[in-house]
Backbone as CSV, one residue per row, in Angstrom:
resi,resn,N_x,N_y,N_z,CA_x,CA_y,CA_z,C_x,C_y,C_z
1,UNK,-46.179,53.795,-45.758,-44.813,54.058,-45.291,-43.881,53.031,-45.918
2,UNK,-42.842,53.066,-46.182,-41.768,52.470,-47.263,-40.896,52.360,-46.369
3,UNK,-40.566,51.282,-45.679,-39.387,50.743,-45.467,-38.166,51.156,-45.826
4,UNK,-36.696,51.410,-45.058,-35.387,51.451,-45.776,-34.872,50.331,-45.113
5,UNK,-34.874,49.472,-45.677,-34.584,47.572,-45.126,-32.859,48.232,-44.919
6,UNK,-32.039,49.070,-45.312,-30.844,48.978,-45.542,-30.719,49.774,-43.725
7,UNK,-31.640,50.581,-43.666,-31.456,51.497,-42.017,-32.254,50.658,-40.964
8,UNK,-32.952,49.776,-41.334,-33.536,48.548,-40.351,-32.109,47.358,-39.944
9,UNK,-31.689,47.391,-41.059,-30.451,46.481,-41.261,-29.247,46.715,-40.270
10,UNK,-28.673,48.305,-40.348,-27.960,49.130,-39.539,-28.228,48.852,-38.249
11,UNK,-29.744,48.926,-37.561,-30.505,49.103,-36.664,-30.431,47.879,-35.719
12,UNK,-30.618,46.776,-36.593,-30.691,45.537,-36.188,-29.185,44.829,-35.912
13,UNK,-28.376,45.413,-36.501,-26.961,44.659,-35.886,-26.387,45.360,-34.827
14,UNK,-26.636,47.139,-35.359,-26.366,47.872,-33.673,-26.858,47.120,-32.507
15,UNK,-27.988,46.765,-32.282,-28.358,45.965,-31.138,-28.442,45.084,-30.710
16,UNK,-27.901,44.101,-32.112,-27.085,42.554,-31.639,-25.665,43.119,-31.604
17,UNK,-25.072,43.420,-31.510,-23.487,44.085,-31.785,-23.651,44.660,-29.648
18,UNK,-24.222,45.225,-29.947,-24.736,45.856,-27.620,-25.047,44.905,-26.848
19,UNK,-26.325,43.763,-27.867,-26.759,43.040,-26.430,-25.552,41.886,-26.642
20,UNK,-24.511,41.166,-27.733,-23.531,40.548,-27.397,-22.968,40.934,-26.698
21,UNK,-22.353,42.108,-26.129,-21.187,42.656,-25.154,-21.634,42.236,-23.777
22,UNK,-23.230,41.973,-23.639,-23.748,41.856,-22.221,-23.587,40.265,-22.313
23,UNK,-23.640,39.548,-23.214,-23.264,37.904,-23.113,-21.639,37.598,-23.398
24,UNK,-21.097,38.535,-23.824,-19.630,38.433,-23.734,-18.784,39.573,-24.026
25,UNK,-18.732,39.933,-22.112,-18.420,41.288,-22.249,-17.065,41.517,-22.422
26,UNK,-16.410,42.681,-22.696,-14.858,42.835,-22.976,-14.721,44.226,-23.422
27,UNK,-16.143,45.315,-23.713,-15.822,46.530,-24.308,-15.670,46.563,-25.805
28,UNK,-15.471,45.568,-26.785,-15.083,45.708,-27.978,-16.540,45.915,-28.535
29,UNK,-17.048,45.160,-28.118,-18.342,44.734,-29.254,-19.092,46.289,-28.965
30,UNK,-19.737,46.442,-27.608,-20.026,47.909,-27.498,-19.682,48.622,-28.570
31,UNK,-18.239,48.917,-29.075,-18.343,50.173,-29.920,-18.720,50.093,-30.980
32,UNK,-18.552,48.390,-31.129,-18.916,48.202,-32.810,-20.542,48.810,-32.757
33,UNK,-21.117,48.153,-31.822,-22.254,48.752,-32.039,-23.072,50.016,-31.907
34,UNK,-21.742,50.706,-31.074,-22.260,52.548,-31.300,-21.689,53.285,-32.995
35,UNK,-20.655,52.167,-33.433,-20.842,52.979,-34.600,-21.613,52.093,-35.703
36,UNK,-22.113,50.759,-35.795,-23.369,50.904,-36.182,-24.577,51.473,-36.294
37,UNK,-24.966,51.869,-34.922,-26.367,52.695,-34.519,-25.937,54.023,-34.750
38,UNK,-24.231,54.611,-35.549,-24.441,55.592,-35.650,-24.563,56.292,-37.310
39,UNK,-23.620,54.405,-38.146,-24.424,54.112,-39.838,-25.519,54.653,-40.029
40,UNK,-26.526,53.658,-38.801,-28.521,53.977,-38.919,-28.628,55.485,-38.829
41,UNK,-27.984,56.542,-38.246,-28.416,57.751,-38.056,-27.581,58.461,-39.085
42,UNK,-26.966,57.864,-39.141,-26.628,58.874,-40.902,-27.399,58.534,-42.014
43,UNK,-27.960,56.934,-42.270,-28.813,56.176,-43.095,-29.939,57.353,-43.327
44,UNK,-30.694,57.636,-42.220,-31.901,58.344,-42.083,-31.593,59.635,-42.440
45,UNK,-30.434,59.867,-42.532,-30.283,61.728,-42.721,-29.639,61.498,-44.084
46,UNK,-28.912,60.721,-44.908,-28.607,60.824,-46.358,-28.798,59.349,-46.589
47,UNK,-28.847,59.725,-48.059,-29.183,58.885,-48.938,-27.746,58.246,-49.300
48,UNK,-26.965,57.009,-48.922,-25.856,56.438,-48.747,-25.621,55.429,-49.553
49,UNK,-24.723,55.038,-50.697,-24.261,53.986,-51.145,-23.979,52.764,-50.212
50,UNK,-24.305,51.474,-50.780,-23.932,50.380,-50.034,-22.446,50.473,-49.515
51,UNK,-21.198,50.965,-50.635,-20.121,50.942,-49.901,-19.625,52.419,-48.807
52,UNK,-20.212,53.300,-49.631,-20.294,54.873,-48.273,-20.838,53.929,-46.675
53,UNK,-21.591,53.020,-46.522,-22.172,52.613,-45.549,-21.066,51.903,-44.809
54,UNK,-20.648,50.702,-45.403,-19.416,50.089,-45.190,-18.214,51.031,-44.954
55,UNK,-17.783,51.754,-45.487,-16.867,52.708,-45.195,-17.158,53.349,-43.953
56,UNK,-18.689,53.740,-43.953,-18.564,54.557,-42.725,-18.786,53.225,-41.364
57,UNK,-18.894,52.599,-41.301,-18.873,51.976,-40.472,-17.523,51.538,-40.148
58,UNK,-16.330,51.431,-40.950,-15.363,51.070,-40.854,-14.314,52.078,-39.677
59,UNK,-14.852,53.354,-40.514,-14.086,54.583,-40.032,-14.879,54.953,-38.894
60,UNK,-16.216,54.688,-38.757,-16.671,54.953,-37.443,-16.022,54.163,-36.227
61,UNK,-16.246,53.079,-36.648,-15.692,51.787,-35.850,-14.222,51.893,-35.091
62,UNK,-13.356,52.262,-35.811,-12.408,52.739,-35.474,-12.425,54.078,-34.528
63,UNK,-13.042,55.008,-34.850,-12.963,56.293,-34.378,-13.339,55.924,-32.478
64,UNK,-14.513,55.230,-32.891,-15.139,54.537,-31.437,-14.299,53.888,-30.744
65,UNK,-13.447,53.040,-31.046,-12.062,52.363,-30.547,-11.226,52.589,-29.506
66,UNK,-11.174,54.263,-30.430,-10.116,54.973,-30.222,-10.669,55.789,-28.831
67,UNK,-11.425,56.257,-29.322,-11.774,57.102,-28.214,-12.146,56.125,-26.706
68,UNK,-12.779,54.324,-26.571,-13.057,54.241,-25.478,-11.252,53.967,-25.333
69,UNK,-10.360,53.448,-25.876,-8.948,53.365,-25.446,-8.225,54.561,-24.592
70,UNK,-8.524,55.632,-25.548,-8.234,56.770,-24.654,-8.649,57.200,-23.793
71,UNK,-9.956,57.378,-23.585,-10.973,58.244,-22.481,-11.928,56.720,-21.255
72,UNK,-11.511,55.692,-21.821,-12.765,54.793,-20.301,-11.693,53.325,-20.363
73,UNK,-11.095,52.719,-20.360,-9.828,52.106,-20.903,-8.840,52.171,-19.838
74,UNK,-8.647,51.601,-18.433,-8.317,51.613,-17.399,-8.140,52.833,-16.329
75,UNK,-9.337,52.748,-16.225,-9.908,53.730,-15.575,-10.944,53.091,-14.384
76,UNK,-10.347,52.265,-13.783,-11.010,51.809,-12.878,-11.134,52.410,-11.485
77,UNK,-11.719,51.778,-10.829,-11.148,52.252,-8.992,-10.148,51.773,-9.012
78,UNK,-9.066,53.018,-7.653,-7.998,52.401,-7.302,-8.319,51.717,-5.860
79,UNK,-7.680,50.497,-5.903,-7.767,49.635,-4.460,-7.127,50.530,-3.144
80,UNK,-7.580,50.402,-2.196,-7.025,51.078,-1.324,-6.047,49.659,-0.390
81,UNK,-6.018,48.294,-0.986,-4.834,47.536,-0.428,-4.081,47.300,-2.005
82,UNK,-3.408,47.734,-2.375,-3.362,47.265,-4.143,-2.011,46.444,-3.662
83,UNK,-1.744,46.048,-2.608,-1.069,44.293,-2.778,-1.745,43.185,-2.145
84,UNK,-2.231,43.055,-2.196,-3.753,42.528,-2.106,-3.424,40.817,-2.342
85,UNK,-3.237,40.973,-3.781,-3.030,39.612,-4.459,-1.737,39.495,-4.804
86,UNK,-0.596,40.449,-4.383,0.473,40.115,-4.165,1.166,39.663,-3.190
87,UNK,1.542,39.308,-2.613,1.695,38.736,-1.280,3.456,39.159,-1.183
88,UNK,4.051,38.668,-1.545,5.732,38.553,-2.170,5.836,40.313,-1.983
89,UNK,4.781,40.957,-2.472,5.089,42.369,-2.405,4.980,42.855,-0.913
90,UNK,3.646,42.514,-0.711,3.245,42.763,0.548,4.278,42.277,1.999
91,UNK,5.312,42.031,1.478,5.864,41.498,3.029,7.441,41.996,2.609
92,UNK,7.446,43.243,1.825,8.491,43.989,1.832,8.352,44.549,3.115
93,UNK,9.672,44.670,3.959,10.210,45.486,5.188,10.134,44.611,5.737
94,UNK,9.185,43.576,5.918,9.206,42.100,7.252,10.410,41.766,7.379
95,UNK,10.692,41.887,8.614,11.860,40.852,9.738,11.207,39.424,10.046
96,UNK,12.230,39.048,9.464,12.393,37.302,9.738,13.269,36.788,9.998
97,UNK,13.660,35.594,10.548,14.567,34.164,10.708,15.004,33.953,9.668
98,UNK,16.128,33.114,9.093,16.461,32.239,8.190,15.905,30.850,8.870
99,UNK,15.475,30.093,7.858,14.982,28.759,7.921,16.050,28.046,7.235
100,UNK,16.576,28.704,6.269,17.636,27.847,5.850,19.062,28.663,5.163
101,UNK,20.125,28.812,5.295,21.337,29.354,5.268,21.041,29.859,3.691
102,UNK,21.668,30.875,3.540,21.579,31.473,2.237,23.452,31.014,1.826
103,UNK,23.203,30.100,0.738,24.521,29.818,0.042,24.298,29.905,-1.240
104,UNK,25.677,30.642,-1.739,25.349,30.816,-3.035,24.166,31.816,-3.866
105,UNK,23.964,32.390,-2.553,22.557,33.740,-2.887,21.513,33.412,-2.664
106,UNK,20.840,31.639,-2.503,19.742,31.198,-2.121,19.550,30.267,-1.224
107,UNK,18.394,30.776,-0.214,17.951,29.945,0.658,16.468,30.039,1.163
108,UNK,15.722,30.313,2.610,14.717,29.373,2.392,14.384,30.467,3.896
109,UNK,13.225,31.248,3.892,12.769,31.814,5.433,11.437,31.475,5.783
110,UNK,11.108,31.377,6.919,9.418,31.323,7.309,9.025,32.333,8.191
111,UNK,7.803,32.465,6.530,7.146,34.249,7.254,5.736,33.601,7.512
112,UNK,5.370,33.616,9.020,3.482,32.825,9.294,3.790,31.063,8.831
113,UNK,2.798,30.927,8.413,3.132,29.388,7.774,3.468,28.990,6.779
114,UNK,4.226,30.056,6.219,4.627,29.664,5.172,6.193,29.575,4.303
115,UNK,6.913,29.133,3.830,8.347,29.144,3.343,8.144,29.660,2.502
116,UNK,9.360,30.867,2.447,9.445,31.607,0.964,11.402,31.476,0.338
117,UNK,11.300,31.125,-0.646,12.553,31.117,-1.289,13.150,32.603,-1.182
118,UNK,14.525,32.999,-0.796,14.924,34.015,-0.259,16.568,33.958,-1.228
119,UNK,16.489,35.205,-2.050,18.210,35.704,-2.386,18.693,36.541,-1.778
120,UNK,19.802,36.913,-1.936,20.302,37.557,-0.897,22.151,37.135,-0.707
121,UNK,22.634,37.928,0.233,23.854,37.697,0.318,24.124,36.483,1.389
122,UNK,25.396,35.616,0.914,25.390,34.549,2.016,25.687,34.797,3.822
123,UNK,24.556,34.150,4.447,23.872,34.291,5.550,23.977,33.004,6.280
124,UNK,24.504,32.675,7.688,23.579,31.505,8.286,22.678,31.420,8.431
125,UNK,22.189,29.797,8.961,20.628,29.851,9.283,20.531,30.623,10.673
126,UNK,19.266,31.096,10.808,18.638,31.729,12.417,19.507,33.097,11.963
127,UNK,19.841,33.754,10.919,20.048,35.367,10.836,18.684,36.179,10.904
128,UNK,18.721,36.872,11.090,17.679,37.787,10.914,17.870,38.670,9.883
129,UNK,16.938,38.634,8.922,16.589,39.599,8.060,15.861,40.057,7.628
130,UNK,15.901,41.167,6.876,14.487,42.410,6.186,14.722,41.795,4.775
131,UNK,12.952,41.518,4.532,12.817,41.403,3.112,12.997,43.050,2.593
132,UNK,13.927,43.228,1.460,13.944,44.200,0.384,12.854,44.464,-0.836
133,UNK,12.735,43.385,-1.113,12.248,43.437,-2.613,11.601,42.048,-3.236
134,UNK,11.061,42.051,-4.311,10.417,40.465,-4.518,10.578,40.464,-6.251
135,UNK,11.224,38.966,-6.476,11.205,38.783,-8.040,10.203,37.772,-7.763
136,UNK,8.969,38.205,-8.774,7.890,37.042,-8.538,7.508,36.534,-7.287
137,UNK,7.923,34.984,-7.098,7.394,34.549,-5.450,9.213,34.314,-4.778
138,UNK,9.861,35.048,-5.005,11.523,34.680,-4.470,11.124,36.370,-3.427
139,UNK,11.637,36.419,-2.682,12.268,37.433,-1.942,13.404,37.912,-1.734
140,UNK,14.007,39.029,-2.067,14.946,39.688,-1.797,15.441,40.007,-0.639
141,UNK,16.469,39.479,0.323,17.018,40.199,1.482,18.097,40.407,1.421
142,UNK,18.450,41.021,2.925,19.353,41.587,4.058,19.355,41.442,5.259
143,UNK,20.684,41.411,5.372,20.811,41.589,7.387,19.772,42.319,7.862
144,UNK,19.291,42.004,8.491,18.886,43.119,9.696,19.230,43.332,10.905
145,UNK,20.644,42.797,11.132,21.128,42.852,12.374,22.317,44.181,12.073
């Protein structure tokens, strides 16, 4: 039996090209290595120039890309709390105190134990208001009286 060192070759980086993705995963390396292992299966079915090989790996490579971008490529579960790790979001509609007078559009409320920087229209302290909206960790209010 005669060796094709060039479809062993194919063979052998497809599956360092797979088992890297499991030591540093991210999805990229995976495809490289489905369109390597898919070089090796054309290797075995024609007789391929060194650069036809390279080429096709190039254009495979790509093709593979493309397709996990389109079709598996945030496609995760959806959270059933998806503000979760937003917090600033999560306390849109809350009624609160002013902790500190809104002048000049900014001031200062406590929602639980914690102070949140608050814009908004100018307010005394001890108003009550509904958070609206959140830029980053600032909160957006209003009267709620």
């Amino acid at each position: 039996m005669q060796w094709d060192w060039q479809a062993v070759t194919w063979a052998v980086v497809a599956l360092v090209l797979i088992a890297a993705e499991t030591l540093i995963p991210g999805a990229f390396l995976l495809w490289l290595g489905v369109a390597a292992a898919a070089v090796f299966v054309l290797l075995l079915l024609f007789d391929l120039s060194l650069l036809s090989q390279a080429v096709a790996f190039v254009v495979l490579s790509v093709i593979s890309i493309q397709i996990y971008r389109t079709r598996f490529r945030g496609r995760g579960r959806q959270s059933d709390r998806p503000s979760l790790n937003r917090r600033a979001d999560a306390l849109v509609g809350h009624v609160a105190i002013l902790h500190t007078a809104i002048v000049q559009g900014h001031g200062r409320v406590q929602i639980a134990d914690a102070y949140w920087d608050v814009t908004g229209p100018d307010l005394a302290a001890g108003t009550r208001v509904r958070v609206v909206g959140s830029e980053g960790m600032t909160l957006r209010v209003q009267s709620a009286e």
